[in-house]
Legacy VTK file of the C-alpha trace (Angstrom):
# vtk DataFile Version 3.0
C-alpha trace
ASCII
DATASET POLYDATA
POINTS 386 float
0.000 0.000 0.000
2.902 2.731 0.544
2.681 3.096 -3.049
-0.558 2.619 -3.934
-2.237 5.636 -5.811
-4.880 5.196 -3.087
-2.783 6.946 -0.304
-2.683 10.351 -2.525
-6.328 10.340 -1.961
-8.609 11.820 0.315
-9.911 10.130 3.108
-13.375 11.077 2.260
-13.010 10.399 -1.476
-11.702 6.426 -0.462
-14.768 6.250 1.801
-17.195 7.253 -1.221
-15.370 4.412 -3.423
-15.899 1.359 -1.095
-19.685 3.075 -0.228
-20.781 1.192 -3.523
-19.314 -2.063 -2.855
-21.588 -4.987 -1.268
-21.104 -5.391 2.295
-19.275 -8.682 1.242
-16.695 -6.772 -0.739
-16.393 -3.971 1.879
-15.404 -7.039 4.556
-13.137 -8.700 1.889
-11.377 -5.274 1.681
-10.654 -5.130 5.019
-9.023 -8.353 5.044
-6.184 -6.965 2.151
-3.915 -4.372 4.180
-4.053 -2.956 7.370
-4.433 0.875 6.078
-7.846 -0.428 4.743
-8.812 -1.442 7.385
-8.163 1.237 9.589
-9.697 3.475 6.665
-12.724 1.081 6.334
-13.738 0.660 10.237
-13.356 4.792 11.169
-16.162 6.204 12.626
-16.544 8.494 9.530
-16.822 5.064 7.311
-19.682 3.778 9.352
-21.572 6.773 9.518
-21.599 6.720 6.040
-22.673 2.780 5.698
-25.436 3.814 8.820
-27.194 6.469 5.825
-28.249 3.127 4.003
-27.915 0.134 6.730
-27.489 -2.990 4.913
-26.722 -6.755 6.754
-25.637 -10.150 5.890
-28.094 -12.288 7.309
-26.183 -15.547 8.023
-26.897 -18.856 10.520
-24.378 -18.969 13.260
-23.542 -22.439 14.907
-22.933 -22.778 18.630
-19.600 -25.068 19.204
-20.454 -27.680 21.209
-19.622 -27.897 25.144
-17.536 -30.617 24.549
-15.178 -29.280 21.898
-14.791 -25.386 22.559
-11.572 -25.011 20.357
-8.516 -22.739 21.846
-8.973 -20.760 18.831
-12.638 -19.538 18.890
-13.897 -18.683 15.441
-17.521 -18.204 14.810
-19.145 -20.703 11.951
-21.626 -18.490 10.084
-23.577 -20.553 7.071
-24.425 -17.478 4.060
-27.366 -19.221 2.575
-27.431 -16.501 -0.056
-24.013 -17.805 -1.740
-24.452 -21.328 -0.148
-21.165 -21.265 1.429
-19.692 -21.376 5.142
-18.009 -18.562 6.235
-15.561 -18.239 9.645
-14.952 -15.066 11.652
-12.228 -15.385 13.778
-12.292 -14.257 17.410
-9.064 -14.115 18.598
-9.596 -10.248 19.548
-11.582 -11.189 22.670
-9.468 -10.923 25.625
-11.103 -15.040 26.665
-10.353 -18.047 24.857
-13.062 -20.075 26.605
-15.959 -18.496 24.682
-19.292 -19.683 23.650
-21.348 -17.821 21.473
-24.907 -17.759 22.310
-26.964 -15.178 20.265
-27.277 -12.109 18.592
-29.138 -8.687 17.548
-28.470 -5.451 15.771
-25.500 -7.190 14.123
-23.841 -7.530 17.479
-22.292 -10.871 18.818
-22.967 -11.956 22.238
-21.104 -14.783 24.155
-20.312 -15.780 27.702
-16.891 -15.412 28.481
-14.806 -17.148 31.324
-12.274 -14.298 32.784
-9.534 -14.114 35.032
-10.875 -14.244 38.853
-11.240 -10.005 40.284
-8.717 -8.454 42.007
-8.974 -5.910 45.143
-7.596 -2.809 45.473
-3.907 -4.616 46.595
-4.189 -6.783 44.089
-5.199 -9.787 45.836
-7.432 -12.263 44.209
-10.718 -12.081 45.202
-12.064 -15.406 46.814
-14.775 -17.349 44.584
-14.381 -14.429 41.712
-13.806 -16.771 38.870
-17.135 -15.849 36.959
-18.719 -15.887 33.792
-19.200 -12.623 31.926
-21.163 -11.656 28.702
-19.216 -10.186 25.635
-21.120 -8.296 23.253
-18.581 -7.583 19.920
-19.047 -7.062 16.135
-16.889 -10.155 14.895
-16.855 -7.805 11.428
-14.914 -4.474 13.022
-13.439 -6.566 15.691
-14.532 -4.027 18.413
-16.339 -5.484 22.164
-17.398 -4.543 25.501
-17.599 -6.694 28.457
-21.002 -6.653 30.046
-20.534 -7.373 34.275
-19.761 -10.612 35.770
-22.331 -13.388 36.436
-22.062 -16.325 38.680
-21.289 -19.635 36.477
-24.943 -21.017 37.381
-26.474 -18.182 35.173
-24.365 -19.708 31.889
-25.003 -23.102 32.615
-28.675 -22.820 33.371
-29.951 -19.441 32.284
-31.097 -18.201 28.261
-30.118 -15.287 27.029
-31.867 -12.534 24.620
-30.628 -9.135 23.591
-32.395 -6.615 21.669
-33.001 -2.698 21.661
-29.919 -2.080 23.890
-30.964 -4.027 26.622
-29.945 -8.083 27.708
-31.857 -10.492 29.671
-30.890 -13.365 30.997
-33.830 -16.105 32.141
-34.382 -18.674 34.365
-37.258 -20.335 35.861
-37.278 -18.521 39.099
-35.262 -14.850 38.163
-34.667 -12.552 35.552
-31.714 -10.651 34.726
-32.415 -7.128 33.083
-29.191 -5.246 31.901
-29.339 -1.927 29.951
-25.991 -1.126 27.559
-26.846 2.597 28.061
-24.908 2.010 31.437
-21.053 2.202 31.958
-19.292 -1.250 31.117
-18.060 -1.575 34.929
-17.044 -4.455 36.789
-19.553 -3.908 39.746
-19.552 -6.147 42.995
-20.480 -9.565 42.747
-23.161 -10.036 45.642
-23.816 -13.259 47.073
-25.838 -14.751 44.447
-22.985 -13.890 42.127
-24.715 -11.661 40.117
-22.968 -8.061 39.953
-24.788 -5.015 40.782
-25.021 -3.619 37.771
-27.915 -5.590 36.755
-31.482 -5.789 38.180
-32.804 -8.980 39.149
-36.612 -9.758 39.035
-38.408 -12.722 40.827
-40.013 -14.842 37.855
-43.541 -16.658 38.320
-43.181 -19.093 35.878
-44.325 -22.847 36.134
-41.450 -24.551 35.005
-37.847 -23.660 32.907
-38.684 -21.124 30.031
-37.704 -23.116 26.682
-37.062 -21.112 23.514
-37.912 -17.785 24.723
-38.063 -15.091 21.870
-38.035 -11.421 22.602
-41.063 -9.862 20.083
-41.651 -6.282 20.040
-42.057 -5.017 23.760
-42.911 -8.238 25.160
-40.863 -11.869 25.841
-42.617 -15.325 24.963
-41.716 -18.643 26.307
-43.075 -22.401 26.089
-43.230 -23.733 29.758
-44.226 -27.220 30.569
-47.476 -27.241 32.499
-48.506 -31.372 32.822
-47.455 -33.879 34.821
-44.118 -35.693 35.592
-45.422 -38.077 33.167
-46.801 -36.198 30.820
-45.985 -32.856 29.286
-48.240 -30.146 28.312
-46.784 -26.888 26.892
-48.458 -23.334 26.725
-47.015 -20.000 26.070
-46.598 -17.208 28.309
-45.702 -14.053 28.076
-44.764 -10.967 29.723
-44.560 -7.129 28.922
-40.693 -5.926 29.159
-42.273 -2.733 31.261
-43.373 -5.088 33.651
-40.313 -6.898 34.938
-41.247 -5.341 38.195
-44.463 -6.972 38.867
-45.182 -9.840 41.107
-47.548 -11.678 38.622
-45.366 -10.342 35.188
-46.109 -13.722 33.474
-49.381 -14.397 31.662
-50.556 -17.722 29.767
-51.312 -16.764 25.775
-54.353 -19.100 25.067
-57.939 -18.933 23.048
-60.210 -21.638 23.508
-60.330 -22.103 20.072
-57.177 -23.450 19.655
-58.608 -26.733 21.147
-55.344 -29.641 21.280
-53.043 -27.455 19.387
-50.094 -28.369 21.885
-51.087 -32.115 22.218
-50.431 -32.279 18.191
-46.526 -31.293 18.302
-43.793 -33.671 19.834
-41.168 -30.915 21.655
-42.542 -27.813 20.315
-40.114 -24.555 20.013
-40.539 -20.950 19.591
-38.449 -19.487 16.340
-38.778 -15.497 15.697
-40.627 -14.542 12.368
-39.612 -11.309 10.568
-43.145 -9.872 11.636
-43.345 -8.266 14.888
-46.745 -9.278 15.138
-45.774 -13.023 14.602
-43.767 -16.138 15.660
-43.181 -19.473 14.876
-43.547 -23.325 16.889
-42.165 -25.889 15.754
-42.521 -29.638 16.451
-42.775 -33.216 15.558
-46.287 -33.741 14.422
-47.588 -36.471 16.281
-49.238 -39.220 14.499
-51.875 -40.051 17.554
-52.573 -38.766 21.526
-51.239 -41.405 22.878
-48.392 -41.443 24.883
-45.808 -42.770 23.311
-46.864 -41.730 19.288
-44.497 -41.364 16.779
-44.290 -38.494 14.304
-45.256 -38.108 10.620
-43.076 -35.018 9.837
-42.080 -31.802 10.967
-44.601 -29.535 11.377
-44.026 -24.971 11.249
-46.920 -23.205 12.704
-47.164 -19.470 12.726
-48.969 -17.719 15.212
-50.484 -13.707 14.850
-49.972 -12.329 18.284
-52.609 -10.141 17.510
-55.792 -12.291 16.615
-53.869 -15.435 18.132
-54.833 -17.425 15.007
-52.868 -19.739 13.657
-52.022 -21.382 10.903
-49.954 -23.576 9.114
-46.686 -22.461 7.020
-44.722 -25.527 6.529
-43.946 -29.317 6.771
-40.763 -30.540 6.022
-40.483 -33.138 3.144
-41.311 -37.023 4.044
-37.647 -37.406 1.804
-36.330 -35.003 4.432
-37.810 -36.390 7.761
-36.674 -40.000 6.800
-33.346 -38.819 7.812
-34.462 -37.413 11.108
-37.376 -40.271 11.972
-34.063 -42.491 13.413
-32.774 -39.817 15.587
-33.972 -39.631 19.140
-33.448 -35.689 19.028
-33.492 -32.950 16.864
-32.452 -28.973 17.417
-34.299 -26.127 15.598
-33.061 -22.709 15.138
-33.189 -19.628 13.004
-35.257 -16.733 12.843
-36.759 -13.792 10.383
-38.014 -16.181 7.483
-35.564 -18.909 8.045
-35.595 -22.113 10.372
-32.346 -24.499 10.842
-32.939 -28.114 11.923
-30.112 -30.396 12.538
-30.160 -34.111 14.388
-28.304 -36.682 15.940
-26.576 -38.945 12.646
-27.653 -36.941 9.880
-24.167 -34.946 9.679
-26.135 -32.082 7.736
-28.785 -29.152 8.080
-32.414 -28.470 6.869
-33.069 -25.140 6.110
-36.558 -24.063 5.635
-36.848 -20.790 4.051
-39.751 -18.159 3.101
-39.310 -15.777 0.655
-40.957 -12.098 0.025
-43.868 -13.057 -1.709
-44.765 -15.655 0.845
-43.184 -18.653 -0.941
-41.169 -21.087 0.777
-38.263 -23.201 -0.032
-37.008 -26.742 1.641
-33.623 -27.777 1.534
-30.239 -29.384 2.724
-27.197 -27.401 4.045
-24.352 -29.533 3.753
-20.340 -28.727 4.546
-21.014 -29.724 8.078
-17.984 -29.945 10.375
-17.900 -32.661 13.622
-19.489 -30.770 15.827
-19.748 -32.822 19.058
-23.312 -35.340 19.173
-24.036 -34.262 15.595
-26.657 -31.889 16.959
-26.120 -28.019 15.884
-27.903 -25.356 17.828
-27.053 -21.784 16.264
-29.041 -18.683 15.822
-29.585 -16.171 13.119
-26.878 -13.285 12.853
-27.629 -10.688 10.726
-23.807 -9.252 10.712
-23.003 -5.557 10.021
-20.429 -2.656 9.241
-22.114 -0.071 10.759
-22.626 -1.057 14.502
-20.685 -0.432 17.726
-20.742 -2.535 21.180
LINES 1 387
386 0 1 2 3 4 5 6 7 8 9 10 11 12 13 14 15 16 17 18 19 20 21 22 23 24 25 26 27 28 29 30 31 32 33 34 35 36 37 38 39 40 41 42 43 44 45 46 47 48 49 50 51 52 53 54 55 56 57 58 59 60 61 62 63 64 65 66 67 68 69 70 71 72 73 74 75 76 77 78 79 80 81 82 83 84 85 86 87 88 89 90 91 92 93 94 95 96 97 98 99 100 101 102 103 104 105 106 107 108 109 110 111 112 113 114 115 116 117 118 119 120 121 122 123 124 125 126 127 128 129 130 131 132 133 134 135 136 137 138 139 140 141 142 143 144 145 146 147 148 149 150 151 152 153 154 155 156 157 158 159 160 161 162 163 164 165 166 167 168 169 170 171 172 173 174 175 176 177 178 179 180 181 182 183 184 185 186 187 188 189 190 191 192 193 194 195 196 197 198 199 200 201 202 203 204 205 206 207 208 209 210 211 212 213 214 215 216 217 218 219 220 221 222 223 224 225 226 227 228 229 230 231 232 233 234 235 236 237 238 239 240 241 242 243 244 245 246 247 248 249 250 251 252 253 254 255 256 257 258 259 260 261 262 263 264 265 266 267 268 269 270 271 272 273 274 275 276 277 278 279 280 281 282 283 284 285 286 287 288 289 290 291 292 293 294 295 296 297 298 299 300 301 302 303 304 305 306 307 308 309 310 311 312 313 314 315 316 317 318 319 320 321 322 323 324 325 326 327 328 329 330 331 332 333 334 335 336 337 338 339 340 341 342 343 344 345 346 347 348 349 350 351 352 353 354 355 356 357 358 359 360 361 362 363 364 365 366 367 368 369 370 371 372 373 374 375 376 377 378 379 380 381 382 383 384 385
């Protein structure tokens, strides 16, 4: 680059040049010197990509517990060039990272640190905690959100959206604003810091595939027996965190045995505010112990709680997961992911703009522990800051 014509040019002018490039080819760029780089990650640059905000919207895997690798990347599947992509993140000041979700085109993982240190620089007893890291794998910038006690990685689920980060279990909910300072605070006795507010939860059981939508949070909960399941839906106003009673049951007599139909039913996000996904096993009878026929994607309007039926996987497709005892689903917007035990690839259902939607196989698939991929949808961007 020292004598490249593009150093006798202005600043602004380079910034104009790489403006019309794809956000692929403005990422690529990056990747060829470190003076474009710097030029394409100032603050000028992404101002300039904020004017007309444009994302890649790939499927990021989870690495499995079992084989977190010493150098953390993050597998991203583009399903518009049907290719795997990696995003190294070997800025993050943690090797032991697991990345859990996403939003805004910002990364978030729980991080294990080094233990806290007091003001003479002696370690601070039972201080080895978990953290959150929120970064943008793409400018390679992050912030460290305040320590958590370990049980809150191992047991809680995390969403992020609008600025603010929750973390949920069946009893508690964490509630953490990024318009706060970054600070370590004191870890109190529960080991979570005091930087974040902690609510008293009323659910019936362990929230499963909670999904933040518009101002409120939705969760399936398990309401039968110990022999039995029976899911519902509940959900609870983000403004309310502070009630006693925040959690309400979403229900309409007329859905009649809509939960009794689906074998493990999950919640996926749909590009709608207004809407969101379950997805199950469709059973082939009430009894017990039923098999299922297929894969069944319902979507539900939040507003006239109707429902109604958007996909079912392919009987070609489902032969490959009718052998497995389990099966993950993930995704979000107007894709879902489903990977299982022995299959060693992905389903990807997909809807497009006019309503259409598209079945079909992912393949490329590294080991990734059991076989079973969970992941989430990142939508990854230039133009955002932790």
């Amino acid at each position: 680059m020292d004598s490249s014509p593009l150093n006798r040019l202005p600043e602004e002018t380079i910034h104009q040049i790489f403006f019309q490039l794809t956000l692929r080819q403005i990422a690529a760029c990056k990747c060829v010197c470190k003076a474009l780089s710097s030029a394409l990650s100032s603050p000028s640059f992404r101002h300039l990509l904020s004017t007309q905000p444009t994302f890649l919207s790939l499927l990021a895997l989870k690495p499995s517990d079992r084989h977190i690798s010493p150098f953390p990347n993050l597998h991203a599947f583009d399903p518009a060039l049907n290719q795997w992509l990696r995003f190294s993140l070997s800025f993050l000041p943690s090797s032991s990272l697991h990345p859990i979700t996403s939003s805004d085109g910002l990364l978030y993982l729980w991080a294990a640190l080094p233990p806290l240190r007091n003001s003479n620089t002696a370690l601070v007893k039972n201080s080895s905690q978990k953290s959150l890291v929120v970064c943008n794998p793409l400018t390679r910038q992050f912030k460290i959100l305040p320590q958590l006690g370990s049980a809150w990685s191992r047991h809680g689920s995390v969403l992020a959206g609008s600025g603010t980060v929750f973390v949920l279990t069946e009893l508690a909910i964490l509630y953490y604003s990024q318009g706060n300072d970054f600070k370590n605070g004191d870890v109190n006795s529960g080991g979570v810091s005091s930087n974040w507010l902690k609510f008293t939860s009323n659910l019936p059981s362990k929230p499963r595939s909670p999904v933040m939508v518009s101002d409120f949070i939705l969760a399936l909960c398990d309401v039968g027996s110990p022999w039995r399941s029976q899911w519902a839906i509940f959900k609870t106003k983000i403004t309310d965190m502070k009630k006693t009673k925040q959690w309400v049951r979403v229900e309409k007599r007329q859905w009649g045995d809509i939960f009794g139909i689906l074998k493990r039913p999950r919640l996926v996000k749909a590009s709608n505010e207004n809407k969101v996904y379950m997805v199950g096993g469709l059973k082939s009878s009430f009894a017990l112990q039923s098999s299922c026929t297929t894969i069944l994607i319902l979507r539900l309007d939040l507003e006239s709680l109707e429902w109604e039926e958007v996909g079912r996987m392919p009987e070609e497709m489902y032969r490959c997961f009718m052998e497995s005892s389990k099966f993950k689903v993930f995704g979000g917007g107007n894709k879902v992911c489903f990977s299982a035990k022995r299959v060693g690839r992905l389903v990807l259902w997909e809807e497009s703009e006019d309503g259409k939607a598209k079945w079909r196989w992912i393949d490329g698939l590294s080991g990734n522990g059991d076989g079973v991929c969970r992941g989430f949808v990142f939508e990854a961007r230039l133009d955002v800051v932790p």
